[in-house]
FIKE-484312 format. One record per atom (N, C-alpha, C): residue in three letters; x, y, z. Coordinates in steps of 0.02 Angstrom, whole numbers, padded with zeros to 5 digits, always signed. Example, Ala and Ser with C-alpha at 12.3 -4.5 7.8 and 13.67 -1.06 7.14 Angstrom:
BEGIN
ala+00660-00284+00390
ala+00615-00225+00390
ala+00660-00165+00390
ser+00642-00112+00354
ser+00684-00053+00357
ser+00645+00002+00394
# end
This chain:
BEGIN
unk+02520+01852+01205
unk+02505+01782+01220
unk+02462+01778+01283
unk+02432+01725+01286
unk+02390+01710+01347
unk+02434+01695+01429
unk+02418+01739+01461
unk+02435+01733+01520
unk+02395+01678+01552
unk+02467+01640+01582
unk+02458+01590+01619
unk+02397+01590+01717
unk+02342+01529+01696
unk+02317+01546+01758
unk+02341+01514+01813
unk+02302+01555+01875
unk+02313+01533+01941
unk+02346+01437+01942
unk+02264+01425+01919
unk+02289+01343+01912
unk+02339+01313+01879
unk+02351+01318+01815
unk+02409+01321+01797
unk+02478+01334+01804
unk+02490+01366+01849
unk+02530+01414+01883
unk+02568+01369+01940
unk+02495+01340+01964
unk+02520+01297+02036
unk+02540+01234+01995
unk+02518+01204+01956
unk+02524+01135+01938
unk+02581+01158+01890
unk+02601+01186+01886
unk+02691+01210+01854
unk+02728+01189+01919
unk+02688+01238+01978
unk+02740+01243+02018
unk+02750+01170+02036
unk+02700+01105+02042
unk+02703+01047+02096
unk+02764+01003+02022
unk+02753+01041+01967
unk+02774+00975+01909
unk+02843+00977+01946
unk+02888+01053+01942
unk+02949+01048+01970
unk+02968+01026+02044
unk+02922+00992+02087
unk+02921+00942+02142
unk+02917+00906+02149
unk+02874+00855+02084
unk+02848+00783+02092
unk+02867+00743+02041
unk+02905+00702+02049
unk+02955+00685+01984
unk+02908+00643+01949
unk+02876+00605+01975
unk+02819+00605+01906
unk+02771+00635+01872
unk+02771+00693+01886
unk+02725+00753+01841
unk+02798+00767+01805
unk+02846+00789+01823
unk+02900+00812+01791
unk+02896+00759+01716
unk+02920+00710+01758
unk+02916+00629+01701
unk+02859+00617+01637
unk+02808+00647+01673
unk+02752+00667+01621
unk+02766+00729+01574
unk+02783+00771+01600
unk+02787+00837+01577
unk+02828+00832+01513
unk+02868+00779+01522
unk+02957+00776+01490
unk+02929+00725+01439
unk+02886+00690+01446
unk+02835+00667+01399
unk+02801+00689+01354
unk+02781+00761+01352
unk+02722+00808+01324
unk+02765+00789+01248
unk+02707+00782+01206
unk+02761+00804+01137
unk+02766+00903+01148
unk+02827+00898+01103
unk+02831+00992+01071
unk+02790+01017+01012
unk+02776+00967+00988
unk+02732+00973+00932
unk+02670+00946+00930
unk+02585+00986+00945
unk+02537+00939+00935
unk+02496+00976+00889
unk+02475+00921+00843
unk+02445+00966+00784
unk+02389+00903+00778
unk+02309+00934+00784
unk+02253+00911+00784
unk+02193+00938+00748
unk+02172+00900+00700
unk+02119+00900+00641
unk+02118+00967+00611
unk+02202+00989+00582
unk+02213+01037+00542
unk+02196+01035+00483
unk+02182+01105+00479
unk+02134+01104+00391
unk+02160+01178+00392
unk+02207+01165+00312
unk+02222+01230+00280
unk+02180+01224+00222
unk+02130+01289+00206
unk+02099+01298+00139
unk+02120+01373+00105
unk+02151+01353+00040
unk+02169+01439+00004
unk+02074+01452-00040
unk+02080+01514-00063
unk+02017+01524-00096
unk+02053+01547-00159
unk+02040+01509-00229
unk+02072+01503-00268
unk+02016+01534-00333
unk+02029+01578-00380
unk+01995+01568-00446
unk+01941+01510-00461
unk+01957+01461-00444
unk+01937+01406-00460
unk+01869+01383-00393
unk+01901+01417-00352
unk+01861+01389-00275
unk+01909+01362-00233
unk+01876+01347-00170
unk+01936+01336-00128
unk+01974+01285-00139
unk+02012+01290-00121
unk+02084+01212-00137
unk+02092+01227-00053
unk+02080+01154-00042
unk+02116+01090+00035
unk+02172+01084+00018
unk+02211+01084+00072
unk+02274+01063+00057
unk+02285+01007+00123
unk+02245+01027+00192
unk+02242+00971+00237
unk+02180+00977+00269
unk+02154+00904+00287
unk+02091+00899+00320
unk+02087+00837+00377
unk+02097+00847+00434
unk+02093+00813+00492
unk+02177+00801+00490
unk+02217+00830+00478
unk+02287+00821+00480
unk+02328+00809+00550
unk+02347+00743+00588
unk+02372+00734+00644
unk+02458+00736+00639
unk+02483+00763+00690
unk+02530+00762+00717
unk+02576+00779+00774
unk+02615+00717+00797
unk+02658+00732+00855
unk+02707+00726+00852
unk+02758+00776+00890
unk+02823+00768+00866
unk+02863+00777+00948
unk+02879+00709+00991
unk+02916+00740+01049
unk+03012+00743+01052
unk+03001+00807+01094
unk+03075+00836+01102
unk+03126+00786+01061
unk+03168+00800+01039
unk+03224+00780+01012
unk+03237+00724+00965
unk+03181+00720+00924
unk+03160+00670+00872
unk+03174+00729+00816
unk+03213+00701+00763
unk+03240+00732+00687
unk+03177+00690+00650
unk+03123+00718+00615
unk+03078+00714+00581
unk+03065+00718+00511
unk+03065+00668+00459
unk+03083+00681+00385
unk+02994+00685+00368
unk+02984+00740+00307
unk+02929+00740+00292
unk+02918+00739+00218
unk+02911+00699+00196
unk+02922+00683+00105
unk+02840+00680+00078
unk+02847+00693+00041
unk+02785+00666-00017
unk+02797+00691-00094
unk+02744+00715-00141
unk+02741+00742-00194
unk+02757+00804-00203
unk+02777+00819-00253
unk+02766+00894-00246
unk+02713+00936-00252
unk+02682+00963-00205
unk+02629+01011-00214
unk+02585+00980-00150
unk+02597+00920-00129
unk+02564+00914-00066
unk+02556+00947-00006
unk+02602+01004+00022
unk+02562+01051+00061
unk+02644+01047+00117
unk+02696+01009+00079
unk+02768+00996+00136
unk+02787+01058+00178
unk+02797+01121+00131
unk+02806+01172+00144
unk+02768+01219+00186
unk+02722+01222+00165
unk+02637+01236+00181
unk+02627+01211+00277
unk+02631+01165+00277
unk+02637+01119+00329
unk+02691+01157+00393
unk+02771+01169+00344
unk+02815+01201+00389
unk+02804+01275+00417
unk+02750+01311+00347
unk+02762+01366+00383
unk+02703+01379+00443
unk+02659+01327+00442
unk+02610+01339+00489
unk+02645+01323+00562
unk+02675+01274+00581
unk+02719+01247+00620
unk+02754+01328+00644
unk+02794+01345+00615
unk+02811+01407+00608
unk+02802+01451+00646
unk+02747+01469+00621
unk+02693+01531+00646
unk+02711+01588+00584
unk+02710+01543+00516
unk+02721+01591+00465
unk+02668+01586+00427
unk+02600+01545+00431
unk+02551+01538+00406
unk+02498+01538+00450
unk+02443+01537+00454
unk+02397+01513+00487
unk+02326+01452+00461
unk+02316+01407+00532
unk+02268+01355+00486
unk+02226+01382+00506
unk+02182+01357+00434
unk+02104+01368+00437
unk+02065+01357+00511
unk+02086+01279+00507
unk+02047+01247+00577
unk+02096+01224+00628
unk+02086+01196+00657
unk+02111+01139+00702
unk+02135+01159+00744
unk+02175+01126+00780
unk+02230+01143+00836
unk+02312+01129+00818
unk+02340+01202+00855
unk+02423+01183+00825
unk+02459+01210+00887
unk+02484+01157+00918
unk+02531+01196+00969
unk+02597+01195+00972
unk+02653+01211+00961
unk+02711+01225+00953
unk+02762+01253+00988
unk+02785+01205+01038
unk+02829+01231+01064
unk+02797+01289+01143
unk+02762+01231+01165
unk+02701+01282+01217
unk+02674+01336+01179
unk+02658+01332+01122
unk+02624+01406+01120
unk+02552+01388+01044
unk+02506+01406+01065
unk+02452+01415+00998
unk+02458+01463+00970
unk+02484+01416+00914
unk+02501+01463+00850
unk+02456+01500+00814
unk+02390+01478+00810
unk+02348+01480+00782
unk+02319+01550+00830
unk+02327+01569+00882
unk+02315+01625+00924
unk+02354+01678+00934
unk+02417+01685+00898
unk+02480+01723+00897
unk+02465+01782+00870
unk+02460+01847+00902
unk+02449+01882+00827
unk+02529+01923+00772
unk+02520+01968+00768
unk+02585+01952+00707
unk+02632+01969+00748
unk+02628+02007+00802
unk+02714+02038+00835
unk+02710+01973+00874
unk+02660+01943+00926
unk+02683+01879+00970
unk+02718+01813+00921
unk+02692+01829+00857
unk+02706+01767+00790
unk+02792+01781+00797
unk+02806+01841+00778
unk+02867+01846+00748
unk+02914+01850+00803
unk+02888+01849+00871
unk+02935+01853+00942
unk+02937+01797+00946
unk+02902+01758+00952
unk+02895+01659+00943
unk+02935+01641+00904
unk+02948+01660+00840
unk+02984+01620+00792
unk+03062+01650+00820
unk+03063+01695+00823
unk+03149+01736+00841
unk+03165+01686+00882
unk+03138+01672+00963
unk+03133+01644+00996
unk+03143+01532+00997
unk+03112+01544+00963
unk+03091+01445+00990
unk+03105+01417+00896
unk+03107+01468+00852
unk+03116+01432+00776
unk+03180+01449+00744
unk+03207+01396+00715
unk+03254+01405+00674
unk+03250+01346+00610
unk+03235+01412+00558
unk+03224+01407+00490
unk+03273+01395+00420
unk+03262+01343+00400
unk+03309+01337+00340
unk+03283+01295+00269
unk+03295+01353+00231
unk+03244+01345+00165
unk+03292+01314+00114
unk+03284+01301+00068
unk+03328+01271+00010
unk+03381+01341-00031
unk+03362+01403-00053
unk+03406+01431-00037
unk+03420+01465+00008
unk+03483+01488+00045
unk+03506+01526+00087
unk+03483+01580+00108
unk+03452+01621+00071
unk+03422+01718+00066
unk+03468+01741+00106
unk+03537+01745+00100
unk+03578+01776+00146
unk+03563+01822+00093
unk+03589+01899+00145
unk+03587+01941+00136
unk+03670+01974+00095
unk+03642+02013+00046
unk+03710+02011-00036
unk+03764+02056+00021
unk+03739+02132+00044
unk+03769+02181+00068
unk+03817+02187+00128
unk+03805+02098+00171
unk+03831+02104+00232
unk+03871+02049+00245
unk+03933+02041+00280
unk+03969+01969+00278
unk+03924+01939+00298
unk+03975+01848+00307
unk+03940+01812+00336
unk+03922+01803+00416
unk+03966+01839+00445
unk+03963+01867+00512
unk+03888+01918+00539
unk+03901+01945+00489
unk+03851+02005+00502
unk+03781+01960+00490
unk+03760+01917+00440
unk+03704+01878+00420
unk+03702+01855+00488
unk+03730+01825+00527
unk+03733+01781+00578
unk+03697+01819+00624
unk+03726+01869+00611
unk+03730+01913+00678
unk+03649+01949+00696
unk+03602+01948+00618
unk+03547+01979+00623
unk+03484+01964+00656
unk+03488+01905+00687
unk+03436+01879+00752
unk+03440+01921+00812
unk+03500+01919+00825
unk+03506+01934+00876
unk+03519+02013+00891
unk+03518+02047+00842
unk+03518+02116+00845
unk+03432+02107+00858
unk+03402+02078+00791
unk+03339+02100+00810
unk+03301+02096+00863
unk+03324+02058+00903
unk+03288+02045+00967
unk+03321+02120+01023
unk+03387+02164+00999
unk+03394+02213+01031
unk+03459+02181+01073
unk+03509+02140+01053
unk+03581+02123+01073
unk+03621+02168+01042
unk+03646+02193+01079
unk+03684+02238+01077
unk+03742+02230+01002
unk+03780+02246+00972
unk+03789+02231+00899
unk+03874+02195+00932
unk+03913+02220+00971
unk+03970+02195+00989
unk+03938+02107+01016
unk+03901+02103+01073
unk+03876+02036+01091
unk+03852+01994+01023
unk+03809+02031+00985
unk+03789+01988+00937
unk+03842+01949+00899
unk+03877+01995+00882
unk+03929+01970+00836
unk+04002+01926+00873
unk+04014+01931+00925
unk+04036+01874+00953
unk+04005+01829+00972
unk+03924+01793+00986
unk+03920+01743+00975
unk+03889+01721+00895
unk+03897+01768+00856
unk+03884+01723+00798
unk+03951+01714+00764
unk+03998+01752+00771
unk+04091+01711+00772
unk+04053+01640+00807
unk+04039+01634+00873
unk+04064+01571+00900
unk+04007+01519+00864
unk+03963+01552+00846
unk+03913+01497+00770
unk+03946+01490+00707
unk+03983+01537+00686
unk+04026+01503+00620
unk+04084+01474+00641
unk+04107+01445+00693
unk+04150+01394+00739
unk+04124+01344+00724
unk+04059+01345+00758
unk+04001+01290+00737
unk+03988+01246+00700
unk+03995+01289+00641
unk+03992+01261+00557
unk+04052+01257+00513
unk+04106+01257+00550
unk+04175+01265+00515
unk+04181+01301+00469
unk+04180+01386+00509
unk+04188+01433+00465
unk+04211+01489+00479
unk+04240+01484+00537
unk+04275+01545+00578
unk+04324+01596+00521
unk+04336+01538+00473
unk+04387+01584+00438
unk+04354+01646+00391
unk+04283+01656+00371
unk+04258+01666+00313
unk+04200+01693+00342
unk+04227+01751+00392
unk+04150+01765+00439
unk+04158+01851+00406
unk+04209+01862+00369
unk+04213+01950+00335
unk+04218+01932+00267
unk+04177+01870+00235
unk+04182+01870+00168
unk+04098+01876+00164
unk+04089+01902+00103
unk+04016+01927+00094
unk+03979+01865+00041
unk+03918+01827+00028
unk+03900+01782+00021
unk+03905+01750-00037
unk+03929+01805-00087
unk+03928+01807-00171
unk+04019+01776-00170
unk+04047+01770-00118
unk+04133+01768-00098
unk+04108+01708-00082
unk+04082+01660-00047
unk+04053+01590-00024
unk+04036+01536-00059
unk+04026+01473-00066
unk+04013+01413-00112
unk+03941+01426-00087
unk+03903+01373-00138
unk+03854+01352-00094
unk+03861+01317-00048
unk+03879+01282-00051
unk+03873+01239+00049
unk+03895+01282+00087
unk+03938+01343+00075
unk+03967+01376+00132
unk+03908+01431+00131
unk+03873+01444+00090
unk+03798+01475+00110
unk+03748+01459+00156
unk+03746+01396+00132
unk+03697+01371+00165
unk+03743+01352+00253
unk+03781+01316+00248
unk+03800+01331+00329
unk+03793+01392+00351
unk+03799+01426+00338
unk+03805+01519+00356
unk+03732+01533+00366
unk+03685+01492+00328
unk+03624+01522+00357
unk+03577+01447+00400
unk+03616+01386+00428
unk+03612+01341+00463
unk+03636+01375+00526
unk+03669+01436+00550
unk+03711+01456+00591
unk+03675+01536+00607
unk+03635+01557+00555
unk+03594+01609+00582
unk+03543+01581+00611
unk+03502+01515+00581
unk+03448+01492+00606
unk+03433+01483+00664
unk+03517+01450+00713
unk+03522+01444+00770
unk+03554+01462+00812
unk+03561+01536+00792
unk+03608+01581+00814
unk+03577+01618+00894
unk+03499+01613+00903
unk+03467+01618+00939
unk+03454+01570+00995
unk+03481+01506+00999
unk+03460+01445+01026
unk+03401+01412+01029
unk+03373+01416+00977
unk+03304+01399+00978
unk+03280+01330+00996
unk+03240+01300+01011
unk+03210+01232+01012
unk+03196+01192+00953
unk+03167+01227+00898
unk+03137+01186+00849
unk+03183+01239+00761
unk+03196+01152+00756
unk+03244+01166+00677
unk+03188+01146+00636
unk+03159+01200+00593
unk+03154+01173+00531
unk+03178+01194+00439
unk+03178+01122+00418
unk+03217+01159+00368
unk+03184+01108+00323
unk+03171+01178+00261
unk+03137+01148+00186
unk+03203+01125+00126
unk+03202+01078+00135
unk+03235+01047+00078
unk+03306+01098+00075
unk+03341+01073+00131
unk+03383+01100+00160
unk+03451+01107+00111
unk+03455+01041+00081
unk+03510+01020+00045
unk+03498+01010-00024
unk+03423+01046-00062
unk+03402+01017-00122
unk+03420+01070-00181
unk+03477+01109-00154
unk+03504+01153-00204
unk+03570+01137-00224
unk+03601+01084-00185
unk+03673+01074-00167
unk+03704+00990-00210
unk+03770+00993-00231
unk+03776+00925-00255
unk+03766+00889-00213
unk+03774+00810-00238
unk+03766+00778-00188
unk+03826+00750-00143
unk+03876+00780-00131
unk+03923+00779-00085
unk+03905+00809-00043
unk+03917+00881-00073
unk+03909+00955-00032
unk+03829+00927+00028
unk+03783+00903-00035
unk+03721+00887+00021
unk+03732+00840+00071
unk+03774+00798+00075
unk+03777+00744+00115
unk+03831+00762+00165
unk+03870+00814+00161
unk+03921+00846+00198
unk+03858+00921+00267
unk+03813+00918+00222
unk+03786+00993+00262
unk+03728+00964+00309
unk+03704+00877+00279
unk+03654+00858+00310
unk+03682+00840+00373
unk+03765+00800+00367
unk+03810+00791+00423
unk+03808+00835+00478
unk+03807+00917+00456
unk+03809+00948+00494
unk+03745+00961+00529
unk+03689+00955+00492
unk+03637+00970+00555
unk+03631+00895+00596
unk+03645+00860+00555
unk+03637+00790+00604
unk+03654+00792+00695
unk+03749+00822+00669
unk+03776+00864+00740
unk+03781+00909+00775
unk+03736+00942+00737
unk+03711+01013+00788
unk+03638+00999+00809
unk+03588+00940+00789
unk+03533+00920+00818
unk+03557+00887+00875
unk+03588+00855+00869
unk+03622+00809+00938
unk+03676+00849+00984
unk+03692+00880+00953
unk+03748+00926+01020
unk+03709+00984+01063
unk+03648+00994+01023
unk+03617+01081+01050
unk+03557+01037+01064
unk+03530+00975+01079
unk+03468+00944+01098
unk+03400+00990+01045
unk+03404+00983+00989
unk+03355+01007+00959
unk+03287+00967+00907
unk+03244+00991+00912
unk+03178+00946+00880
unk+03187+00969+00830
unk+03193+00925+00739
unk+03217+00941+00695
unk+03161+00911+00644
unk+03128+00963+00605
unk+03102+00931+00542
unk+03093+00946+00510
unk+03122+00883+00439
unk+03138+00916+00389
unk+03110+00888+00331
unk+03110+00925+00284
unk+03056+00909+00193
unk+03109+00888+00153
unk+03106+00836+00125
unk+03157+00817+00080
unk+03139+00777+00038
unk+03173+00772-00018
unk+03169+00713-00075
unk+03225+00674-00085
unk+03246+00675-00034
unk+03315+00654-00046
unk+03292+00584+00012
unk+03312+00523-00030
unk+03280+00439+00013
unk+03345+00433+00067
unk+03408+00457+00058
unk+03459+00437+00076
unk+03450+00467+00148
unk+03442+00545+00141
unk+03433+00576+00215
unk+03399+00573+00247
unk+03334+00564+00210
unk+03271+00545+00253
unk+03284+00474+00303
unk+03299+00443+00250
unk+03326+00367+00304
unk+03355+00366+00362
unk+03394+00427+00364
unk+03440+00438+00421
unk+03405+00476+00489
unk+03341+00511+00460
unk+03292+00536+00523
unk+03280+00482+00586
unk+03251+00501+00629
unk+03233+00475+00674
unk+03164+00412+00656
unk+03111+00442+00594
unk+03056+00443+00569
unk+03053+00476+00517
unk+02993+00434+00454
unk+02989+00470+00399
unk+02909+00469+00396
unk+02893+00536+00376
unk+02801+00525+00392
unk+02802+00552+00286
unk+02750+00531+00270
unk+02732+00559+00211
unk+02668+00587+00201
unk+02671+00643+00171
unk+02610+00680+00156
unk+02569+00660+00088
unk+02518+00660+00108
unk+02473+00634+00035
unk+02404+00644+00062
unk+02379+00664+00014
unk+02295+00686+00021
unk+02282+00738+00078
unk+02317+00775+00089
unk+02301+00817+00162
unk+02324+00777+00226
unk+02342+00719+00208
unk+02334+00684+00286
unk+02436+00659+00290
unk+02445+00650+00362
unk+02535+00616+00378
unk+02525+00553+00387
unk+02583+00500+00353
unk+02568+00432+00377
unk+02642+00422+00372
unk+02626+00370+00418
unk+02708+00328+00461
unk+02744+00308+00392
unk+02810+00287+00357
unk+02826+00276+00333
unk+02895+00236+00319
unk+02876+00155+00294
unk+02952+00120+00335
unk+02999+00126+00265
unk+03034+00159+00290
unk+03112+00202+00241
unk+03171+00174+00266
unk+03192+00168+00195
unk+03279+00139+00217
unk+03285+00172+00121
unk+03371+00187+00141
unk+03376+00237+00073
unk+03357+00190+00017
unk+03330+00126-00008
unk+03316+00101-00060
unk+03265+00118-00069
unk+03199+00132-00019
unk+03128+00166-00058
unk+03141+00178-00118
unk+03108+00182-00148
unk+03089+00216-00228
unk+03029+00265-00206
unk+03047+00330-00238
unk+03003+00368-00214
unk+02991+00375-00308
unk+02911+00400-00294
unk+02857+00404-00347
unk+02881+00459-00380
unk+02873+00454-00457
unk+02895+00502-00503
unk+02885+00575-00489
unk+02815+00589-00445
unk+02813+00656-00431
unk+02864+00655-00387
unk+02891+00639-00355
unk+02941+00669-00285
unk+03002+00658-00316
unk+03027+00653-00375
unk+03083+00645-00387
unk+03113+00722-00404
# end
């Protein structure tokens, strides 16, 4: 990553002196994403998926991101990420350009500042649910006794202390997916995101697991955003932006929306 300059350096140092640079600072969004353009090169020719694509997302706003399917929701998360890269634009994430990362600074960033959660679990078949927990933080080089006592104190977290030496195929789904809501942020990361977090799950089980990130966004101060088709949860975000044509737009949601046949 780019080392920080002289100037920079000092105007760090005055922010933590002058409570209105601080005040500003505490202002910055965590998320700025400016006239992004992802293009794949397809058989066909290239396919857009975004073109002049804006977005801001500051600290501790839970973020719903809905549209069609095939609009780019996912696409979108993993660039955020630092699991894709855009064509164009500017993407900064969490202080860092993503778009400048190369693959070891990518994957030290995400260990670091991301926590990921996809619609299924990908826990791992061979290892409890303890041990799943526990694999962030080995990888970063925690020692395997440390790791695994604080990812005990993450399946605490998720009300699951009991079921941390049962292996994942032994687990429900919701108790999967908490188990890997609890690896995601087993690291302490800053930024939750999660693809259609709950869109494998009934709709109890989903409305029981959305509960839970609701209170682990608010207890661990975390910036949360998430892809869903689900009108009920989205309602409950902070904000619902929708994707369509490459571009994000504001969107006034309350769970009666009717969302369009493709997003169903």
């Amino acid at each position: 990553m780019t080392q920080t300059s002289p100037a920079a350096a000092s105007q760090d140092s005055r922010a933590t002196r002058d409570p209105q640079l601080r005040a500003q600072a505490s202002q910055s969004p965590i998320i700025h994403v400016r006239n992004l353009e992802k293009t794949y090169a397809t058989a066909r020719g290239p396919l857009t998926l975004f073109r002049g694509l804006n977005l801001e997302v500051q600290a501790g706003e839970m973020v719903a991101i809905v549209g069609q399917s095939g609009a780019g929701k996912s696409t979108l998360l993993h660039i955020l990420g630092a699991l894709d890269a855009p064509t164009a634009g500017t993407v900064i994430c969490a202080s860092a350009d993503v778009a400048a990362l190369s693959q070891r600074q990518a994957a030290a960033f995400r260990n670091r500042e991301i926590g990921y959660v996809w619609q299924f679990h990908y826990l791992l078949p061979e290892f409890t649910a303890l041990e799943n927990v526990a694999m962030p933080l080995m990888a970063r080089g925690i020692r395997r006794a440390a790791a695994l006592e604080t990812a005990a104190n993450w399946l605490r977290e998720v009300d699951l202390e009991d079921r941390g030496d049962h292996r994942p195929g032994e687990l429900s789904g919701g108790e999967q997916q908490r188990v890997a809501l609890a690896r995601a942020l087993v690291n302490s990361p800053r930024l939750l995101l999660a693809d259609e977090p709950t869109g494998d799950l009934d709709e109890t089980t989903a409305g029981r697991v959305f509960d839970l990130i609701e209170r682990l966004h608010r207890t661990h101060s975390l910036t949360s955003i998430l892809v869903t088709h689900n009108p009920d949860l989205a309602a409950r975000c902070t904000r619902v932006l929708r994707l369509e044509s490459g571009r994000l737009a504001p969107l006034a949601y309350t769970p009666q929306t009717e969302l369009s046949a493709g997003q169903a």
